[in-house]
N, C-alpha and C positions, 0 to 999 in steps of 0.2 A: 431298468424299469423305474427304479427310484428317484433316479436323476430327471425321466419322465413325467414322473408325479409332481416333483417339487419346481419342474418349468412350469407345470400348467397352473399350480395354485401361486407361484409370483407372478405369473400374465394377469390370473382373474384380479389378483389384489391390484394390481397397478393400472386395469382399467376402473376398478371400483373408486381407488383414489385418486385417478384422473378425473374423473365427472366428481369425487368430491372438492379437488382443488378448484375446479369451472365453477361448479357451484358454490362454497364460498367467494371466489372471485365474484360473482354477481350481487352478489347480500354486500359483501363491500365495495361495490357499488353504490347500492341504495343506501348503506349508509353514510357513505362519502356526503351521500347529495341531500338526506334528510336530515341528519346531524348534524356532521360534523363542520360543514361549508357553512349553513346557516349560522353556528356559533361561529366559524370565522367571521361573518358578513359583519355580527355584531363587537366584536373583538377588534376586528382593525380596518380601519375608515380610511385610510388610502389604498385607492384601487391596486395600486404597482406595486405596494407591500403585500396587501393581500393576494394578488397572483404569485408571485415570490411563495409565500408562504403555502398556498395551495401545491404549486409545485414540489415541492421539499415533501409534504404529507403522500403525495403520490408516488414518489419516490421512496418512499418508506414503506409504504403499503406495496408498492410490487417489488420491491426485496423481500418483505415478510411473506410475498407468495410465491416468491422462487424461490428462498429457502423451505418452505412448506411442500413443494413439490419436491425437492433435493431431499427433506429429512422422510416423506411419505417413500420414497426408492421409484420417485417415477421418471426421475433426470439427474443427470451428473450436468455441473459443469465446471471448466475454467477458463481462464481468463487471461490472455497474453499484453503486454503492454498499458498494463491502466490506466499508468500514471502519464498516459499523454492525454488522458480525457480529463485532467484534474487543472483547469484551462476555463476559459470563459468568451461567449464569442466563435464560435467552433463551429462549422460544417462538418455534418456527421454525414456521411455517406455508407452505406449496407445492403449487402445482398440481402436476400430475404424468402430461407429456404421452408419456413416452419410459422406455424399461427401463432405464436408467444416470442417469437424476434423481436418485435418492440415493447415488450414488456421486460423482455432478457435486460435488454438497452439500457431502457430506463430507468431498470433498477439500479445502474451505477452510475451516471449521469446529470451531476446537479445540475438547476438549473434547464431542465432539458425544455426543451419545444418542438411539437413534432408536425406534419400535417395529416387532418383525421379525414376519413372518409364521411362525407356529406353523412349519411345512414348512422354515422354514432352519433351523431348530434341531437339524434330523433330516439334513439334507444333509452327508455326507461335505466339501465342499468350502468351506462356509460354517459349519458349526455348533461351529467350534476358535476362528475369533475373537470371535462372536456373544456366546459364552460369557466368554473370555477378558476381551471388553468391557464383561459386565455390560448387555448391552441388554436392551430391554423387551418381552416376549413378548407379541402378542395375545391369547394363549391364555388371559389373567389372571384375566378374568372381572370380577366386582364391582371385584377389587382396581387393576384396570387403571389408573384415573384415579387413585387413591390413588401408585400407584408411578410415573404421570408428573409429579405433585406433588412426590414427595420427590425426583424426579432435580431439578427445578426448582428446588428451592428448598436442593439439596445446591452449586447452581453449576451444575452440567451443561446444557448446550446443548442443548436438545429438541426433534428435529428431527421436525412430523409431515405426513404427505400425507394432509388430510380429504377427500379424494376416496375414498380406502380402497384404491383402484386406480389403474390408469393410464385417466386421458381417452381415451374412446371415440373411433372417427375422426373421428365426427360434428362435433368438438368442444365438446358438452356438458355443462358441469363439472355436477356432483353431489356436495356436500359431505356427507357425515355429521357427528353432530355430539357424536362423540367430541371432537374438537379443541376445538370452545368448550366444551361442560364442563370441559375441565382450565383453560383459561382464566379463565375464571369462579370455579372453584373456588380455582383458585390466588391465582386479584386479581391477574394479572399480564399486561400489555403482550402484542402481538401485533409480532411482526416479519415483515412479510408479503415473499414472494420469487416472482415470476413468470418461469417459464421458458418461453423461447421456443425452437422448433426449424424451422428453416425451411433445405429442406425438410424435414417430417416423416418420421423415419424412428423405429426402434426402438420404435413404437407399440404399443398392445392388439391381441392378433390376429395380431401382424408377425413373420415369422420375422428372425433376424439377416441372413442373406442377402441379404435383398429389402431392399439399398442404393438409396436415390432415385438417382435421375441426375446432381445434384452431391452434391459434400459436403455433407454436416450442418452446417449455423450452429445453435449454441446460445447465448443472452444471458441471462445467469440479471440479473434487477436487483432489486435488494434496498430494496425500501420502507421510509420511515419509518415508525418504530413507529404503531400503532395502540392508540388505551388507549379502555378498556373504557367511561367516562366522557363519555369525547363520542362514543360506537357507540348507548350506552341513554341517551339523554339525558333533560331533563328531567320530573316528571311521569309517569315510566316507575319500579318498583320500583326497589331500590338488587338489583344483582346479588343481594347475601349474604339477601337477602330472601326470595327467590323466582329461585335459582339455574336450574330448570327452565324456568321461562319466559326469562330471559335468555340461557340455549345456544341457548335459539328463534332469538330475537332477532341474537344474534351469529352463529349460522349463516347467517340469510338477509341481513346483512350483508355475510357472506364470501364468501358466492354473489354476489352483485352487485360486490363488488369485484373477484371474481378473473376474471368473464364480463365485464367491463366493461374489464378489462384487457387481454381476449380477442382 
């Protein structure tokens, strides 16, 4: 019975502190965008320093709110392989089972660059650092892969989720295959990163509220690189040859990798 009592007043606490970690999240936000950017704008007058330096601030800012959720009891996590993200220039590749996966990410990630959904650009609460950061708009169209090329190949960190969404409940990854084309096109290494959430919460579908019954474990483990080379191997077109057929290729690669990991 007691055991009983004290599950249901850690559920109630840990949805209370989930809507308050969302809602700080949002205030810093707006502070991002009303403060603290402004004082950059006037602080440092080259543009590529100032992105640089907005990036680092956001990075810091979602550390200090994954730890915040970590020291509130509403998420464990750890971290396998780190020190292969401590690199510059990196295609980040990730599944993407939970609505705080790119905030997990880029709380360790310098330098990171991600592409945002058209809709945060527009959000009062997210479209001050977005901007601030110089991220990569959906919205791009042709130029899309073009401009995760030159973050690539500027040093930036390029973090993306070829699922396009969050993993269904079912657990059925669906890759697009925006991600190997920049791949491909760029000739450049995959740094592949699988996240785990056990139990699953924060999913497609999921309101924040609807906390599992324990906490969140999350294990993010960060793979050795992948190169393009031993994916198309021999007998198989060279990538730069026939670019369209090797996103093929690397796509159903990555699907098997990352369901395989599953």
């Amino acid at each position: 019975m007691l055991d009983r009592v004290f599950a249901l007043i850690d559920r109630g606490w840990r949805i209370l502190a989930t809507g308050m970690c969302f809602a700080l999240f949002g205030l810093g936000g707006l502070l991002l965008r009303l403060v603290v950017f402004p004082i950059l704008q006037l602080l440092v007058r080259d543009a590529q320093q100032r992105v640089l330096w907005a990036r680092h601030i956001i990075r810091l800012a979602f550390r200090a709110f994954v730890e915040l959720m970590r020291i509130c009891g509403v998420i464990r996590y750890e971290i396998s392989g780190l020190e292969r993200l401590n690199r510059n220039g990196q295609l980040i590749l990730a599944n993407h089972p939970t609505l705080i996966d790119t905030v997990l990410l880029m709380a360790f990630v310098r330098h990171a660059d991600c592409i945002v959904k058209n809709a945060l650009w527009r959000n009062p609460f997210t479209r001050g650092p977005i901007r601030a950061a110089g991220y990569i708009s959906n919205d791009q169209g042709p130029d899309l892969i073009e401009d995760c090329i030159r973050s690539l190949r500027s040093g930036g960190n390029l973090i993306i989720f070829p699922e396009g969404t969050r993993t269904p409940t079912d657990g059925q990854i669906s890759l697009k295959r925006g991600a190997a084309n920049v791949a491909v096109r760029c000739g450049c290494a995959i740094t592949p990163v699988r996240i785990r959430c056990t139990p699953v919460t924060l999913s497609k579908g999921e309101k924040w509220w609807q906390v599992p019954a324990t906490r969140a474990h999350f294990h993010l483990q960060i793979g050795d690189d992948l190169h393009l080379d031993h994916i198309i191997g021999a007998g198989q077109p060279h990538p730069a040859d026939n670019p369209t057929l090797a996103a093929r290729q690397l796509t159903t690669y990555l699907q098997q990798y990352f369901m395989k990991e599953n």
